[in-house]
N, C-alpha and C positions, 0 to 999 in steps of 0.2 A: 500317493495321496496328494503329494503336491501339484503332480500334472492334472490330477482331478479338478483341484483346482482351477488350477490355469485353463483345461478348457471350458470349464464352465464359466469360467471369466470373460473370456474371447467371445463365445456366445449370448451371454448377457450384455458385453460393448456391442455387436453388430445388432444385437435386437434395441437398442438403444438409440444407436444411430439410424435403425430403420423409423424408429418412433420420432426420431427428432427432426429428420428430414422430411418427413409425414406432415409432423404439424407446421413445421417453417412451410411448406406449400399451401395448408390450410388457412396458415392466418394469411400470408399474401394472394392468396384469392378470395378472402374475405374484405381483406383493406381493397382489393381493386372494384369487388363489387360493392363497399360501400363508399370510395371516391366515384365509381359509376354512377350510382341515384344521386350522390348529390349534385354529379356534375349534368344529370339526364341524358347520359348514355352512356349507360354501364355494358361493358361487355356480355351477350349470353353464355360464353363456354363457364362463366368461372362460376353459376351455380352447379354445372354438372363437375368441373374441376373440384368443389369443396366436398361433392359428397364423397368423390373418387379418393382424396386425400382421406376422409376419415376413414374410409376403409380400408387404407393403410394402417394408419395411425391405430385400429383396433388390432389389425391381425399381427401387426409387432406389438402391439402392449399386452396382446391375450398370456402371453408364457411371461414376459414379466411382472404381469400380476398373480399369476399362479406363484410364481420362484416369491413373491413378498408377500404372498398370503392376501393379498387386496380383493381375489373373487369371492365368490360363498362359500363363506366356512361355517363348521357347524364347532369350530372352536371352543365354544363355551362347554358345549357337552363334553366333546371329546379331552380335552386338557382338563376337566374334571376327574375324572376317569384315573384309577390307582394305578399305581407301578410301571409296567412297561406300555401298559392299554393306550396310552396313549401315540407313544413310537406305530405301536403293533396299526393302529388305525389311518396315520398319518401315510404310511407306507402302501396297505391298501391302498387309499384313496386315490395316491399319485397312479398303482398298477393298473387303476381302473380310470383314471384320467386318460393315460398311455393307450391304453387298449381301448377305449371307446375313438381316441383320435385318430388311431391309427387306421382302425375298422372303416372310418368315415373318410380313410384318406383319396381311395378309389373314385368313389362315388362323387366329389369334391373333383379331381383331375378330370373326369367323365365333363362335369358342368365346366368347369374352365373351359376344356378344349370345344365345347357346344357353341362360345363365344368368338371364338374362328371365323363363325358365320354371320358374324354381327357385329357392328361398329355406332358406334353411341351418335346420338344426334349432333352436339352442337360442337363435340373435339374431332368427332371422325375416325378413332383410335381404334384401334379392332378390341372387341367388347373383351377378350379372353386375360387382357390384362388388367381387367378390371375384376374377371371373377377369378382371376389368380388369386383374388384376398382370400378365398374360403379355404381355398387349400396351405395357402402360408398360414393363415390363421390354426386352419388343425395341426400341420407341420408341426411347428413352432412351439405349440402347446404340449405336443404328444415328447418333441425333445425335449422342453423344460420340464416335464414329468420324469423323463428315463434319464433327467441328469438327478432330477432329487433322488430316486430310487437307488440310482450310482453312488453319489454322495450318501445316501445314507446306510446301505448297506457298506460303502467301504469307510463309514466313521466318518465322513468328513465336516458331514452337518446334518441335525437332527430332523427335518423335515417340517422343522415347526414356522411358521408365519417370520419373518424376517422383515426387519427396517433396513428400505433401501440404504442406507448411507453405509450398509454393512458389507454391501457389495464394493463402493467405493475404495473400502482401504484394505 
């Protein structure tokens, strides 16, 4: 139970640091393009650099919103819901999170690798590391699903919506 834990920790720190590295690139290519207009010549790469970092910054925060309950939940219904119904739903949900990401995962490496043949206007970067996000993004998702399902079949946590600071200690 306790290495359960711990790798769902280790994984929650590197999607953390994928998220925080993400946006430390987005805000500094937004301060450079807004010292660019004021100064009237702003660099062109760092409007295509900021979209390229958000697209980081979603495909690492997609599985740590899932793990904190932050996406769409139908919470209210479901935690109304007597006795075990609610466990019983929470668990679905994750098996069907898992299984729809993972299905998608194929199709997602297909388009990455499409990107091989194409490199972005104004960085020049071969485009595929740009649609690597969809695939880290369903990755990402589909493991923090089969960690809850782990954790909650082996006890370690019930599946239910979680306040980050719970991960922290």
């Amino acid at each position: 139970m306790k290495l359960i834990s711990h790798i769902i920790g280790a994984f929650v720190a590197v999607a953390r640091i994928g998220a925080g590295l993400a946006f430390v690139v987005l805000i500094a290519a937004v301060l450079l393009q807004v010292a660019g207009r004021l100064s009237g010549s702003g660099p062109v790469w760092t409007e295509e650099l900021t979209r390229y970092a958000l697209l980081y910054l979603v495909a690492f925060g997609a599985g740590l919103a899932f793990r904190s309950g932050d996406l769409v939940n139908v919470d209210v219904i479901s935690e109304s819901l007597p006795g075990r119904l609610p466990w019983i739903l929470r668990l679905f949900s994750a098996i069907a999170t898992a299984g729809l990401a993972v299905t998608l995962l194929a199709g997602a490496w297909r388009y990455t690798m499409i990107g091989r043949m194409q490199t972005s206007p104004a960085l020049g970067i071969p485009m595929h590391y740009v649609h690597f996000t969809v695939w880290l993004l369903l990755a990402l998702l589909a493991l923090f699903a089969v960690l809850r399902i782990v954790g909650m079949l082996a006890g370690t946590e019930t599946g239910a919506p979680r306040d980050a600071a719970e991960d922290l200690s």
